[in-house]
C-alpha positions as CSV (number, residue, x, y, z in Angstrom):
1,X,237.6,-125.5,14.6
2,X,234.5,-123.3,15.1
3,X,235.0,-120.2,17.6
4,X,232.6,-122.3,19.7
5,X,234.2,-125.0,19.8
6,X,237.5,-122.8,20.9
7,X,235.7,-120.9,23.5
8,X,234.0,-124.5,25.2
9,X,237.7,-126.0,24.9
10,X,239.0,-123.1,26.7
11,X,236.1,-122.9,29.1
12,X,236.9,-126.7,29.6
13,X,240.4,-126.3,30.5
14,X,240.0,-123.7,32.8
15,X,237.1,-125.5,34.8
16,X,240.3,-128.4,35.3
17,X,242.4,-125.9,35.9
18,X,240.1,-124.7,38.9
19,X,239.2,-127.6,39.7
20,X,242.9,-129.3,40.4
21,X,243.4,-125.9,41.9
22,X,240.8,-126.2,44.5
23,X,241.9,-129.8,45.2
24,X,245.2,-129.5,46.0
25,X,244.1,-125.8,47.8
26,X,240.7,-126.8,49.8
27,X,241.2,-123.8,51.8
28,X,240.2,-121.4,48.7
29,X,236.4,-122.0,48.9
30,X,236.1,-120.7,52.4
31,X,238.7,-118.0,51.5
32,X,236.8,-116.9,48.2
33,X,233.8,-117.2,49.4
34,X,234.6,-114.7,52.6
35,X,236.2,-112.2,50.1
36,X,232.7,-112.3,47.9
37,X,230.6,-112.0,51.2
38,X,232.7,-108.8,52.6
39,X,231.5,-106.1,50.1
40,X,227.9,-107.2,50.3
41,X,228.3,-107.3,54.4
42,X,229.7,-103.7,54.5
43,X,227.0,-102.2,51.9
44,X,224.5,-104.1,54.2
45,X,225.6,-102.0,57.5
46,X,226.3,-98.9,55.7
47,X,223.0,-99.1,54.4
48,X,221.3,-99.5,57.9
49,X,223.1,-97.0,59.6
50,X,222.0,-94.4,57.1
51,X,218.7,-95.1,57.7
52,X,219.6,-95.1,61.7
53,X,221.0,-91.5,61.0
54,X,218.1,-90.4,58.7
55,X,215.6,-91.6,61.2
56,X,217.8,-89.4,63.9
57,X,217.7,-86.3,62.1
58,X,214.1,-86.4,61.4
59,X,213.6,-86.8,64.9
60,X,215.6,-84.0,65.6
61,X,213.8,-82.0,63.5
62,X,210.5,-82.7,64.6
63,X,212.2,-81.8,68.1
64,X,213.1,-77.9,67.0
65,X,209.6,-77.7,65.4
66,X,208.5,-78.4,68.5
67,X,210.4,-76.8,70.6
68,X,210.1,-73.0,68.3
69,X,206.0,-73.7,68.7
70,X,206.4,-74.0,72.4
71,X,208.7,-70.8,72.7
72,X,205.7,-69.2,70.3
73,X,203.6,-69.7,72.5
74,X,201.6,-72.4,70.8
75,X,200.4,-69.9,67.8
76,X,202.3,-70.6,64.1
77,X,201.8,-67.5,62.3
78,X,201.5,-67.9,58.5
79,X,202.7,-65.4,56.0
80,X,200.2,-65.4,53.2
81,X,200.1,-63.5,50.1
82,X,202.4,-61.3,48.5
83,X,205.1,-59.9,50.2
84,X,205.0,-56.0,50.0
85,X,208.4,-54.8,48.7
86,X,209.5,-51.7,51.0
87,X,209.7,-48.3,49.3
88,X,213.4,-47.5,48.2
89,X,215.0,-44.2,49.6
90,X,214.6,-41.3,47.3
């Protein structure tokens, strides 16, 4: 017999097996099917609560920005050029 022929046979027998399984046991398809839909359900609200927080900080952010321009008095000073290195004590 051909490893094919093997593998289908045993592929065969295990579908039966299942299936007499799941017929004597009816209550294994709702079971299985909540223990497959868990993970997914979990990475689903993890995932949008990440985004909830992200969205927060980047509010928050925004918010001290904000709030050092006000105490600034409006003006946003920029530092261009080269920074001058101060003289070193002799």
């Amino acid at each position: 017999m051909s490893k094919k022929k093997v593998a289908l046979n045993l592929l065969d027998d295990l579908v039966q097996d299942g299936t007499a399984i799941v017929e004597v046991n009816p209550w294994l398809i709702p079971a299985t099917v909540a223990v497959a839909t868990v993970p997914v359900a979990v990475w689903i609200a993890s995932r949008a609560r990440t985004r909830n927080l992200k969205k927060q900080l980047q509010i928050e952010r925004e918010r001290t920005k904000q709030l050092i321009l006000q105490q600034e008095g409006g003006h946003h000073h920029h530092h261009r050029g080269r920074a001058v290195p101060k003289q070193l004590a002799e």
